[in-house]
C-alpha positions in Angstrom: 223.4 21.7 120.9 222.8 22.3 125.0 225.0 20.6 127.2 221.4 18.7 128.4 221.1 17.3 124.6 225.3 16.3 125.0 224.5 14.4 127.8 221.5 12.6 126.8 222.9 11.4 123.7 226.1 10.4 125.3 224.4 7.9 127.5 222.1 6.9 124.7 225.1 5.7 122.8 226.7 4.0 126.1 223.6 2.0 126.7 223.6 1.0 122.6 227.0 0.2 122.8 226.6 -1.7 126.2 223.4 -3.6 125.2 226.0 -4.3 121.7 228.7 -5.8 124.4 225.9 -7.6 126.0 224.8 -9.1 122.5 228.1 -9.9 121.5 229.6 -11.4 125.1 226.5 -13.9 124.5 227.1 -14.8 120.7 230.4 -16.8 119.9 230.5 -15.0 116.2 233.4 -17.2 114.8 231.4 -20.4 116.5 228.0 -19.3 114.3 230.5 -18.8 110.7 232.2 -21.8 111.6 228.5 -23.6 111.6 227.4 -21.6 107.9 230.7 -23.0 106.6 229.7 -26.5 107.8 226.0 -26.3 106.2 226.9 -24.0 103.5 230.5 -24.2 102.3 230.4 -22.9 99.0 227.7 -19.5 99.6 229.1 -19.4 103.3 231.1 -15.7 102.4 227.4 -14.4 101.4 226.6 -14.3 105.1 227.0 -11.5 107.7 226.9 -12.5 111.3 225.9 -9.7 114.1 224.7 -9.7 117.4 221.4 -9.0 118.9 220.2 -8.1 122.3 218.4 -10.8 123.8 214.5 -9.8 124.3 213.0 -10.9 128.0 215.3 -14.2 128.2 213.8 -15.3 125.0 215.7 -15.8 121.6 215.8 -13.7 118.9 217.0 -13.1 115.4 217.1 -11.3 112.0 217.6 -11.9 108.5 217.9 -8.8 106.5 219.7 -8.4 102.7 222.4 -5.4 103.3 223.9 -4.6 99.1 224.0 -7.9 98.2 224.8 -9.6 101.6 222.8 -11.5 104.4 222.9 -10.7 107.3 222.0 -13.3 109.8 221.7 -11.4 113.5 221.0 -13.3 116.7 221.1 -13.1 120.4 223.0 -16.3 120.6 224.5 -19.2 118.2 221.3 -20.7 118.0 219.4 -17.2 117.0 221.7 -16.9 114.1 221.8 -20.8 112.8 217.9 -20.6 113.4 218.2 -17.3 111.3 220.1 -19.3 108.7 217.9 -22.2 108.4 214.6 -19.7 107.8 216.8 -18.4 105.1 217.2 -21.8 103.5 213.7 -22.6 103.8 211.9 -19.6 103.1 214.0 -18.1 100.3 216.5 -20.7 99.1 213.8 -23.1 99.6 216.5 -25.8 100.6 215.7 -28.3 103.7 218.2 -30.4 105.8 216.9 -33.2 107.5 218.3 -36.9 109.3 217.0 -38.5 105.7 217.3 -36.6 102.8 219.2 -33.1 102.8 218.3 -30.6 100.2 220.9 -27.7 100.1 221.1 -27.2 96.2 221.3 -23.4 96.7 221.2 -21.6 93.1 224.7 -19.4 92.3 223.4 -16.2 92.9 221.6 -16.2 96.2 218.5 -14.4 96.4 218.4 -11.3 99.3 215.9 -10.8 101.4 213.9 -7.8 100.7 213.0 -6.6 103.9 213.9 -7.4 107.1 212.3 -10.1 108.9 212.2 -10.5 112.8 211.6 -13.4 114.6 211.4 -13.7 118.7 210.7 -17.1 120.0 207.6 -17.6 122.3 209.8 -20.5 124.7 212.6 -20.1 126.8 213.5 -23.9 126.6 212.6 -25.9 123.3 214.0 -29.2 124.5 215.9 -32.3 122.6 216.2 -36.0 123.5 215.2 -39.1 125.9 217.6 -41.2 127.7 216.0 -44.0 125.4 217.6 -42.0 121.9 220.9 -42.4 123.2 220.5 -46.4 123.0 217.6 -46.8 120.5 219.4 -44.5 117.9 222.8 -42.8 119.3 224.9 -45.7 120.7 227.7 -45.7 118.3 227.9 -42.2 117.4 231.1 -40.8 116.7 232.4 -37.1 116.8 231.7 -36.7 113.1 227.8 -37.9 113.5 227.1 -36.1 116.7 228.7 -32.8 115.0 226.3 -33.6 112.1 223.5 -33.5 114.9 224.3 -30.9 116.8 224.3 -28.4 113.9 220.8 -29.6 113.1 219.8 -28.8 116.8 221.0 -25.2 116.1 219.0 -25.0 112.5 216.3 -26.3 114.2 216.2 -24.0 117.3 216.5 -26.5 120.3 218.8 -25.0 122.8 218.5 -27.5 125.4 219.7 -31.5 125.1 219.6 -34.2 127.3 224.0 -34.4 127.3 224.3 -38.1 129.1 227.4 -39.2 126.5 230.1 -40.2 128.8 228.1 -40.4 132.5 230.4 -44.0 133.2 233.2 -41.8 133.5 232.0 -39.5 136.4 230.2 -42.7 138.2 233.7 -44.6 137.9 235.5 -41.8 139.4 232.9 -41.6 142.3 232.5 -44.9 143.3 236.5 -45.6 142.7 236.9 -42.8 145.1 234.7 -44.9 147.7 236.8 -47.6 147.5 235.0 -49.6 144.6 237.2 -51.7 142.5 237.7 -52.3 138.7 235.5 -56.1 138.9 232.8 -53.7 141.2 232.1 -51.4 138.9 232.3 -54.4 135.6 229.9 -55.7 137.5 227.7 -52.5 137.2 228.0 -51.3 134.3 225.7 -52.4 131.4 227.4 -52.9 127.5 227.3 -49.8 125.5 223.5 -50.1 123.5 222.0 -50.8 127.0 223.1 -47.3 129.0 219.5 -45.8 128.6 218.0 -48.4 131.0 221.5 -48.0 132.9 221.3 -44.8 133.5 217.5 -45.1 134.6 218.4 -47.2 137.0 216.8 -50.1 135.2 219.7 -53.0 135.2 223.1 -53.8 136.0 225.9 -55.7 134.0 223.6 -56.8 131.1 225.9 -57.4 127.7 229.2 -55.8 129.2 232.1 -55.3 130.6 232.6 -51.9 129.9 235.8 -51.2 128.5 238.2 -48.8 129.8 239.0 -47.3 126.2 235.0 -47.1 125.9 234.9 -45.3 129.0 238.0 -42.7 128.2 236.7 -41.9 124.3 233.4 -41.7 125.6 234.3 -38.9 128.5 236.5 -36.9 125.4 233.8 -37.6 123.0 231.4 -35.8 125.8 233.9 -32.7 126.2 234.1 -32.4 122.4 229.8 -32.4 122.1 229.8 -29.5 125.4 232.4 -27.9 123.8 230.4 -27.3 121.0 227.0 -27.0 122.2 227.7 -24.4 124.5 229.5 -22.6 121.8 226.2 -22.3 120.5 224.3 -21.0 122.8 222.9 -24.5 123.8 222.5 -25.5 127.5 222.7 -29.0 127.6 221.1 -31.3 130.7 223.6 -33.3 132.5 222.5 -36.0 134.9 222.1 -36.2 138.4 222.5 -39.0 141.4 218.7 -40.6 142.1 220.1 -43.9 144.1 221.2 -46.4 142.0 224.4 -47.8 143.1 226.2 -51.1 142.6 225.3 -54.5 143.7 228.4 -54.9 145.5 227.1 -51.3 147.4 225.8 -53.3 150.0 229.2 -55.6 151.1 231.2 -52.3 150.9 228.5 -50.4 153.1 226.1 -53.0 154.9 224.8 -50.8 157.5 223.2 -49.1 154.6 219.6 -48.7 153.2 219.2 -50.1 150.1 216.2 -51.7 148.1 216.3 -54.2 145.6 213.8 -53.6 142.7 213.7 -55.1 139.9 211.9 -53.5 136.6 210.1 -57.1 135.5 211.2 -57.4 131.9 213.7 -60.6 132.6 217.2 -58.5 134.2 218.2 -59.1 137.7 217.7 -56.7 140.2 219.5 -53.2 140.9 220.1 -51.3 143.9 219.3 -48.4 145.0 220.0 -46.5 148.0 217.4 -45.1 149.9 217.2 -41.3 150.2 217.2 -41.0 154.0 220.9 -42.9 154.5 223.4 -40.0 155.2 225.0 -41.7 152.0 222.4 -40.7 149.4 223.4 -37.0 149.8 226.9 -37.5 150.1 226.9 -39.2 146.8 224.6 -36.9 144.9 226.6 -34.0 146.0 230.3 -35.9 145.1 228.7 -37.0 141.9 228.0 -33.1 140.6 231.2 -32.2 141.9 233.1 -34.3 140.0 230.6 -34.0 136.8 231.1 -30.7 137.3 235.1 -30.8 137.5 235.2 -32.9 134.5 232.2 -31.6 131.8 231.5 -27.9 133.6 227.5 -27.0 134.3 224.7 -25.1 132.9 223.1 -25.7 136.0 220.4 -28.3 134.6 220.0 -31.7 136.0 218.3 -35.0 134.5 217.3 -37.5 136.9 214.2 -39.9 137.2 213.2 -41.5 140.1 211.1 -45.0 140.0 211.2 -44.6 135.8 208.7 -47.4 135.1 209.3 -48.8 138.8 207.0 -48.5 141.6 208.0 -46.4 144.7 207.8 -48.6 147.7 204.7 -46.2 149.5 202.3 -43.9 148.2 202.1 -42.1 151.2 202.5 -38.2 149.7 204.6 -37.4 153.1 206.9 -40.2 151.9 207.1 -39.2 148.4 207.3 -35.3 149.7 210.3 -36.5 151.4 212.2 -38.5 148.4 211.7 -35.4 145.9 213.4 -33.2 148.5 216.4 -35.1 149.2 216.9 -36.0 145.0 216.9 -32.0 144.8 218.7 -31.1 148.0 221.5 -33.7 146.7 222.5 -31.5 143.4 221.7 -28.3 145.7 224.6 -29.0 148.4 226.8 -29.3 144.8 225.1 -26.6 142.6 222.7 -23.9 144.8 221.5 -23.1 140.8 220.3 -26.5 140.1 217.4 -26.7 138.1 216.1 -30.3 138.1 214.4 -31.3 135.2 212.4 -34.2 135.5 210.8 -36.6 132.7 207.6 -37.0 133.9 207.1 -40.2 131.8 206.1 -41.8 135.1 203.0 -39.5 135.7 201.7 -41.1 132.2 203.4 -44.5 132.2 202.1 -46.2 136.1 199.1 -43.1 136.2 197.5 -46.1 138.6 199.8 -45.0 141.5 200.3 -41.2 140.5 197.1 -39.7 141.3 197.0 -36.5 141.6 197.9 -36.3 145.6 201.1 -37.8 144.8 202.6 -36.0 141.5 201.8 -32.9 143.8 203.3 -34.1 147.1 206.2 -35.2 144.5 206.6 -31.8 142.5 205.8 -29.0 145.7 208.8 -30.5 147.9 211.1 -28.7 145.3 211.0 -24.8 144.8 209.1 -23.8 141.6 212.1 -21.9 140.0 214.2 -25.1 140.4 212.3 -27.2 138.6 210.9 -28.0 135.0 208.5 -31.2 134.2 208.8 -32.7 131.1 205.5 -33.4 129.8 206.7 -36.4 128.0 204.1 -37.3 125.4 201.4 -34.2 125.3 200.7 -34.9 121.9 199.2 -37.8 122.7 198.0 -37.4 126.4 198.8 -33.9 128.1 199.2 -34.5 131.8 199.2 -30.6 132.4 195.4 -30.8 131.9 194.9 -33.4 134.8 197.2 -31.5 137.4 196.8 -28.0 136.9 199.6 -27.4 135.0 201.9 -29.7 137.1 201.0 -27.7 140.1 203.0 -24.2 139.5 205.7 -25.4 138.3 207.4 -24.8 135.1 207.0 -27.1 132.1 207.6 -28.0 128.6 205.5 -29.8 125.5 206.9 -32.6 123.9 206.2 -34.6 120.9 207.1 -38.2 121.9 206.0 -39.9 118.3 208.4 -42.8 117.9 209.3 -45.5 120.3 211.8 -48.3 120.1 213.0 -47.2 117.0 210.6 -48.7 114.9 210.0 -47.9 111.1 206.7 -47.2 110.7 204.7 -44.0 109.2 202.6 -42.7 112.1 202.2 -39.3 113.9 199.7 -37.2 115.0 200.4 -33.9 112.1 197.0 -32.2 113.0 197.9 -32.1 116.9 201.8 -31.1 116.1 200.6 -28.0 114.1 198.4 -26.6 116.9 198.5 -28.1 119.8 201.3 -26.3 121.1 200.2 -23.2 120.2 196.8 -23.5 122.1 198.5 -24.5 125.1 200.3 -21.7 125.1 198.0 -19.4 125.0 195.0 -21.7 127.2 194.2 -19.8 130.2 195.0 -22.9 132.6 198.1 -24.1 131.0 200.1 -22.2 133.9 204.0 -22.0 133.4 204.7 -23.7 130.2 208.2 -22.3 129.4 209.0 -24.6 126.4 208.4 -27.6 123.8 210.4 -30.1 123.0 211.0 -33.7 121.1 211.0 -36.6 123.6 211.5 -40.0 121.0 213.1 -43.1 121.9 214.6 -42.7 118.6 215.1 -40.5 115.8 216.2 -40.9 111.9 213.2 -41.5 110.5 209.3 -39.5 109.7 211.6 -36.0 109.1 208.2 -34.6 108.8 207.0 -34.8 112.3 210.3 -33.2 112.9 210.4 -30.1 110.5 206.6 -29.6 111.9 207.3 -29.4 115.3 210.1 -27.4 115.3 208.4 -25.0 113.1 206.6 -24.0 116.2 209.9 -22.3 118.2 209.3 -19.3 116.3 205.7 -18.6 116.1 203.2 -18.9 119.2 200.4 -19.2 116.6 198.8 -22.8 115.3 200.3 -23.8 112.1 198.5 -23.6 108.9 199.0 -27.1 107.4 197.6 -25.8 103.9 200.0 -23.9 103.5 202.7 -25.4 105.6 202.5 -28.6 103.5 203.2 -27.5 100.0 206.6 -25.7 101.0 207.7 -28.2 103.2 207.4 -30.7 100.0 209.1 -27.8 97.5 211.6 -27.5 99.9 212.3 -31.2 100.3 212.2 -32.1 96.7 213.4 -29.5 95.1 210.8 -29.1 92.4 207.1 -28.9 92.5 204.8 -31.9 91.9 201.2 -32.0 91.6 201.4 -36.0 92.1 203.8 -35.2 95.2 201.5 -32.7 97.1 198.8 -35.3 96.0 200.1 -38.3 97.7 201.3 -36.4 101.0 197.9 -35.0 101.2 196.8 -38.8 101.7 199.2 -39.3 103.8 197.8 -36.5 105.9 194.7 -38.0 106.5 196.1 -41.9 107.0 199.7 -42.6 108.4 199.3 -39.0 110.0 196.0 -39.0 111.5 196.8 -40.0 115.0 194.0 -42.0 115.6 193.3 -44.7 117.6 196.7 -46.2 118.5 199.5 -44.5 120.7 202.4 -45.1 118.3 203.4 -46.4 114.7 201.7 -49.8 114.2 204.3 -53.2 113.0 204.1 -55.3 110.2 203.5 -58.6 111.4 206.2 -59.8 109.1 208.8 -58.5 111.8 206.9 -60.2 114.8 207.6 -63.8 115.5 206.2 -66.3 113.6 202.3 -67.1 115.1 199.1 -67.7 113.1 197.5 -64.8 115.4 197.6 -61.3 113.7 200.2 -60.5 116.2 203.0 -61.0 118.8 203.6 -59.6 121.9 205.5 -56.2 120.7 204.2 -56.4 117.0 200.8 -54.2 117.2 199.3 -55.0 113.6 196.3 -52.3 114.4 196.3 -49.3 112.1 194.8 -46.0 112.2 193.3 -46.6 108.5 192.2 -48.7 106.2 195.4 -50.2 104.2 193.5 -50.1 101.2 193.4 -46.0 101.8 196.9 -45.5 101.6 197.7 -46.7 97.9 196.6 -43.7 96.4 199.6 -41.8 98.2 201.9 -44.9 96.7 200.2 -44.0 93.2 201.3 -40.5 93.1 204.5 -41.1 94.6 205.6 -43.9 91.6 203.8 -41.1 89.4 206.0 -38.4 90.5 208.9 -40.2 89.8 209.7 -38.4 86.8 209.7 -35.0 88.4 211.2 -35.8 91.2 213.9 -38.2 91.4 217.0 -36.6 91.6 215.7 -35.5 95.2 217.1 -37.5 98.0 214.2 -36.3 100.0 211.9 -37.5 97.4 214.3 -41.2 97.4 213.6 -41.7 100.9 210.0 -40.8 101.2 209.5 -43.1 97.8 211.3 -46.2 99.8 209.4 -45.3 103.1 206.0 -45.2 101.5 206.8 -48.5 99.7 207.9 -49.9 102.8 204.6 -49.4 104.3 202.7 -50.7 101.9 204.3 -53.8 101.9 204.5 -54.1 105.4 201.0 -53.7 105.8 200.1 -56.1 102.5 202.2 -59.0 105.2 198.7 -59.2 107.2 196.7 -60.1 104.3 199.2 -62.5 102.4 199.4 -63.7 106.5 195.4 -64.3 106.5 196.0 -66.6 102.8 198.3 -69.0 104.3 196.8 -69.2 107.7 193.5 -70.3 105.6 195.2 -72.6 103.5 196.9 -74.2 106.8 193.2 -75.0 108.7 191.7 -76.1 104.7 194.5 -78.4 104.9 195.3 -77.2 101.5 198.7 -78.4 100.9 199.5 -76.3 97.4 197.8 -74.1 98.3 199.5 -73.5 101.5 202.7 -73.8 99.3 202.1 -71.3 97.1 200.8 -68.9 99.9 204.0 -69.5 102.2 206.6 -68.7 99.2 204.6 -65.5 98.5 205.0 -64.4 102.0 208.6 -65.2 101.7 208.8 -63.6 98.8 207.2 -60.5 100.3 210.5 -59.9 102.6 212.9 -60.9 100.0 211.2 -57.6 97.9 211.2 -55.7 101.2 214.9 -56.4 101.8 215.8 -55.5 98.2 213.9 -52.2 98.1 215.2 -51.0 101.7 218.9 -52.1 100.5 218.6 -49.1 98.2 218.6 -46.5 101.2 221.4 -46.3 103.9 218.5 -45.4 106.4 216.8 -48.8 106.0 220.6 -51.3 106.3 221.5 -53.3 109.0 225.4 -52.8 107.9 225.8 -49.1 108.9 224.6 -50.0 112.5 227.1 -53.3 113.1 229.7 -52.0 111.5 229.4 -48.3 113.5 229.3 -50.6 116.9 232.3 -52.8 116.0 234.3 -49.2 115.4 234.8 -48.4 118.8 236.1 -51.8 119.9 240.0 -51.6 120.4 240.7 -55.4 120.1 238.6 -58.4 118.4 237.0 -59.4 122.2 235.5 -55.6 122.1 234.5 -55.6 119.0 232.5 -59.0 119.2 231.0 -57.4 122.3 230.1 -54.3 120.5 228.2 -56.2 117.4 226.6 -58.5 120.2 225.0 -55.1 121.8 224.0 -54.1 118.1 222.1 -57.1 117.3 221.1 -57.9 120.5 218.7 -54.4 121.1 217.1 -54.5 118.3 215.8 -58.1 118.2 215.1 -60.3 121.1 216.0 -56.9 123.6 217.6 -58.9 126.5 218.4 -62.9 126.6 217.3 -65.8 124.7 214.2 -65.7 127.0 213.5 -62.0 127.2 210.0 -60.4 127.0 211.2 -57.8 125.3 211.9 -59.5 121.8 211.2 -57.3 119.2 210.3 -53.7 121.3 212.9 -52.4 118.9 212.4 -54.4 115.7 213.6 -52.8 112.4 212.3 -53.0 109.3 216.1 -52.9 107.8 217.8 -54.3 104.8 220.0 -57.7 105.8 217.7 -57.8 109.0 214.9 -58.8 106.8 216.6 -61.3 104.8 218.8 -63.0 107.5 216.3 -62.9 110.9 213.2 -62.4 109.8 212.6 -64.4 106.9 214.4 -67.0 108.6 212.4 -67.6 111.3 208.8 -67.7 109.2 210.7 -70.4 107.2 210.9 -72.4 110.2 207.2 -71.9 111.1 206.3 -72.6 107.6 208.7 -76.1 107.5 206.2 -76.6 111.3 203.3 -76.0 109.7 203.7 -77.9 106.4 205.0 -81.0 109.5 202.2 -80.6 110.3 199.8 -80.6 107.3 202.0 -84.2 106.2 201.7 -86.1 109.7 198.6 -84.9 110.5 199.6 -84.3 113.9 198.8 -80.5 115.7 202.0 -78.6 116.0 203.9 -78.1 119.1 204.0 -74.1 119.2 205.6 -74.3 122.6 208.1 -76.3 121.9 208.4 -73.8 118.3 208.5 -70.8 120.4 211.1 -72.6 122.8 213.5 -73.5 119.7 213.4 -70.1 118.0 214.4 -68.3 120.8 217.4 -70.7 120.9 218.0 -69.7 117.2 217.5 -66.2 117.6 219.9 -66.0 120.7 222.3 -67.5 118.3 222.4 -65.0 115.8 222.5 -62.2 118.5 225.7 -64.1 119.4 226.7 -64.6 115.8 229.4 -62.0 113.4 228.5 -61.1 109.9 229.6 -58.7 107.4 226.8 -56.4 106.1 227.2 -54.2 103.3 227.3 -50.4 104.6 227.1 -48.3 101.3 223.4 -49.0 99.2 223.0 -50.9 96.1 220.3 -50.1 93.3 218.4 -47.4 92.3 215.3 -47.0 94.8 213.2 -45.4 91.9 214.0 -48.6 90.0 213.4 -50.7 92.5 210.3 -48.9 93.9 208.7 -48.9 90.7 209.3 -52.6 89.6 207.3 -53.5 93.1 204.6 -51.7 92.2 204.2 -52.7 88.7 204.1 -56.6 90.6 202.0 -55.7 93.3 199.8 -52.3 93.0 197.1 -55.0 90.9 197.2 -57.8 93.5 196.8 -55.4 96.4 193.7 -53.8 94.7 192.0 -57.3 94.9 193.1 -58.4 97.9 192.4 -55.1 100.1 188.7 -54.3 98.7 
């Protein structure tokens, strides 16, 4: 061998062995066996981890079977859990989702034959709306949000909205500036309310805010980075956009602040215009000490005028306001990438015509900013502003809002929608995807589906896609099971004609119209249509029932049915009512009733469908009885009337939950049946105002109220789902011809 050949392969092993070092400086190995052991316990010494160099500042990862091993390579912690989860699915067949795990993983692991090699198509496949961390994350402990971030990691997404913990910083800050303890009581909204809080939405509503809240909540925070960035995950931390406390303008008069007020029954907040000196002063204190206290990946949440109106639509004005929101986390951070929701773009698209999103977006440098196209699935704003003008951006699924149970989603769009914008020749910079609900823990469908996409940059075959995902949820394969979801495809998943998941009107309050203000009873199918995916599912009982998968789905599918058989049972009464037709009214009412008593019983079967879990999670973090009141008023407050006894918001976030069902619900259509039957004996017309008036009174009361609800399930929901049926498949037949 020539000296020439020496040298040559002397520096080919120094660069293998540097791009090695490169690998390995980005993957925390013990982090990624740590997360196998988690998942995995019992098979986790079956698994080889090794680094891979990262491929144009997009992930990659391996899964090859080395005599008798698996190895699981990857560019980061993320690469190698993603590695592990296509490993479950596509050879252990196994699934892990919010509702229903499968991980029954046979003795003798099957390895891979060949190697497979995946590279992701996105840079950023992004997790989370400030809404999830009210609507589904307030209580969360360290235990649940490990649970969660490990299924962030299966699942691919490498960068989550991180807000846990934000009172801390702001209490530092404005303590800092002379604010006192009552000051910032005064600003701070109880725990279930911070999503609106941190929007800048209200003040105050349903605290104080606890010191020992605000401490576990900052370690909590440290413990979830910790993690996450262990990972490979770079989370998005929040930034100042002008809200400041009411008492803001006694402590600082000379300066310019406007009151706004986002018209949904909370007083006004504050917030400080962008041209007072103050503005960037803040913004670059708040970073620094965010920064001091929870580090940086140098990616920055914040949301001006979410669902308020910006005082001017002049585009020099809003040129101006972008700039200074940017230039405020610059003066801390000269990496800061803002990344913006651009929920406002869709939500008031009245006032953002395209002169102002673009005056808005170009006052920032391209590289330092990424839109959030909140809801593409639904509407894509990309394709009415030229790819958001240059800059960079990501798709999101939005699917769920308020946290409402409710099969819906749009399957046919999540499979290929994503892909096609990817490769459209006008879709710009699109540098990601993402999931944007207000809440998660329910549809796990929607959710396996879209996150399919981070590996492949081609549409998604749903005949073939559909069959595995069901093996790999229930364990077993079912003709009847692939026959009922296959209904479901083309009914609660066909994405027609309504935004989001329709209500039943059972959960609205009580009217005789065939709905109420935040109940939408329209459906994208005929109810009728969706009992044959009931028949199969009672059908593949048999088969299928020691799947938990298969348990919740069974449940969930029942659920719907009978939520959607309230309308027509509804239309019976409400004729009896104007007949005058006292028995018959009678008899109609208690079926009704009857209806929600099933509902209740069926849904107590399933942790995912109780209203215990939820209380009894919120009265955990209280430290003394006052707190823990507090807590459990938060917890029952959100999810029914929303705000006060008069709020406009009543039943945004209504739940179709076990002990809700039974103890609010039902409750209140009693009391609208004991009207209406008044009614039918005096012969005098009802006073619905006066109804309306008294219920809300009622329901205030039980948000102030304390009650014990079971947490763990009781029954069998096969049981269960099947003795509904056998009672109701036969009427529903004849009532929904």
């Amino acid at each position: 061998m020539n000296n020439k050949a020496r040298v040559f392969i002397y520096l080919l092993l120094c660069g293998m062995c540097g791009g090695m070092a490169r690998a390995q400086a980005q993957l925390n190995v013990p982090s990624s066996y740590a997360l196998i052991k988690r998942v995995i316990p019992g098979h986790a010494q079956k698994f080889v981890v090794q680094p891979l160099p990262q491929s144009e500042a997009k992930d990659v990862f391996e899964v090859e079977g080395v005599k008798g091993k698996i190895l699981l390579r990857g560019n980061n912690g993320i690469a190698v859990a993603s590695a592990l989860y296509y490993y479950l699915t596509e050879y252990a067949h196994c699934q892990v989702t919010w509702n229903g795990t499968n991980l029954n993983l046979p003795a003798s692991l099957p390895v891979p034959a060949k190697k497979v090699h995946k590279t992701t198509p996105y840079q950023y496949r992004y997790y989370l709306n400030y809404c999830t961390y009210s609507y589904s994350m307030s209580w969360w402990d360290w235990k649940r949000w490990e649970k969660e971030i490990d299924w962030m990691a299966l699942h691919g997404i490498n960068m989550p909205l991180a807000i846990t913990g934000q009172e801390y910083v702001w209490d530092r800050v404005y303590k800092s500036m002379g604010f006192s303890d009552r000051d910032m009581q005064d600003f701070f909204t109880g725990p279930a309310y911070f999503g609106w809080f941190y929007m800048g939405n209200i003040d105050k509503w349903d605290g104080p805010l606890s010191a020992s809240w605000i401490t576990g909540h900052r370690d909590l925070q440290l413990k979830i980075l910790k993690r996450e960035r262990e990972l490979g995950i770079k989370p998005v931390l929040p930034a100042f956009t002008g809200h400041v406390p009411a008492s803001f303008k006694t402590r600082f008069p000379n300066a310019k602040l406007k009151q706004t007020n986002w018209n949904n029954g909370f007083a006004d907040t504050y917030i400080l215009d962008s041209q007072d000196p103050l503005f960037a002063e803040i913004g670059k204190k708040f970073i620094q000490e965010q920064t001091k206290v929870y580090g940086t990946d140098h990616l920055y949440s914040a949301d001006t005028f979410n669902e308020n109106e910006p005082p001017s639509n002049d585009p020099e004005f809003l040129a101006g306001l972008s700039a200074r929101v940017y230039d405020g986390m610059k003066r801390a951070d000269p990496k800061a990438v803002w990344v913006m929701q651009g929920w406002l773009f869709f939500s008031d698209r009245k006032f953002w015509q395209n002169e102002q999103i673009k005056a808005l977006l170009n006052a920032v440098p391209d590289d330092h900013m990424i839109v959030l196209d909140l809801n593409t699935d639904y509407e894509p704003i990309w394709k009415r502003t030229e790819a958001f003008y240059g800059k960079p951006w990501i798709w999101n699924m939005l699917h769920n809002y308020g946290g409402n149970n409710s099969l819906f989603g749009r399957i046919e769009a999540v499979a290929t929608q994503p892909a096609q914008a990817l490769g459209h020749a006008k879709s710009g910079r699109m540098v990601g995807i993402g999931l944007t609900m207000e809440a998660i823990e329910q549809t796990p469908v929607l959710y396996e589906l879209m996150t399919q996409n981070v590996w492949q940059n081609k549409p998604i075959d749903l005949d073939q896609w559909l069959p595995a995902y069901i093996f790999n949820r229930y364990g077993v394969k079912s003709k009847e099971a692939l026959d009922a979801w296959q209904t479901l495809r083309t009914t609660v998943f066909n994405g027609k004609d309504i935004r989001d998941g329709a209500e039943s009107i059972i959960t609205g309050r009580p009217t005789l119209d065939s709905a109420a203000i935040w109940t939408r009873t329209h459906l994208n199918y005929n109810r009728k249509d969706l009992l044959p995916a009931w028949d199969k599912m009672i059908a593949a009982i048999p088969a299928c029932k020691q799947s938990s998968g298969f348990n919740y789905d069974l449940v969930d599918i029942t659920r719907q049915v009978l939520a959607n058989y309230g309308r027509p049972l509804q239309l019976k009464w409400i004729k009896a009512y104007h007949n005058k037709d006292d028995r018959a009214f009678d008899k109609c009412t208690a079926e009704y009733l009857n209806l929600i008593t099933d509902m209740d019983r069926l849904l107590a079967t399933r942790k995912d469908f109780m209203l215990g879990p939820w209380i009894a999670d919120a009265r955990s973090w209280g430290t003394n009885a006052d707190e823990k009141a507090l807590y459990e008023k938060n917890a029952r407050n959100l999810i029914t009337l929303w705000g006060g006894a008069d709020s406009p918001l009543h039943e945004y976030s209504c739940r179709q939950w076990s002990g809700l069902l039974n103890d609010f619900y039902k409750v209140r259509w009693q009391k609208f049946f004991e009207l209406l039957k008044g009614s039918l004996e005096t012969g005098k017309e009802p006073d619905f105002k006066l109804f309306d008036k008294s219920i809300s009174n009622w329901e205030w009361q039980w948000v102030n109220s304390s009650k014990t609800y079971p947490v763990a399930p009781t029954g069998s929901s096969t049981v269960v789902a099947q003795q509904l049926y056998n009672k109701y498949r036969t009427m529903m037949g004849n009532d929904l011809k």
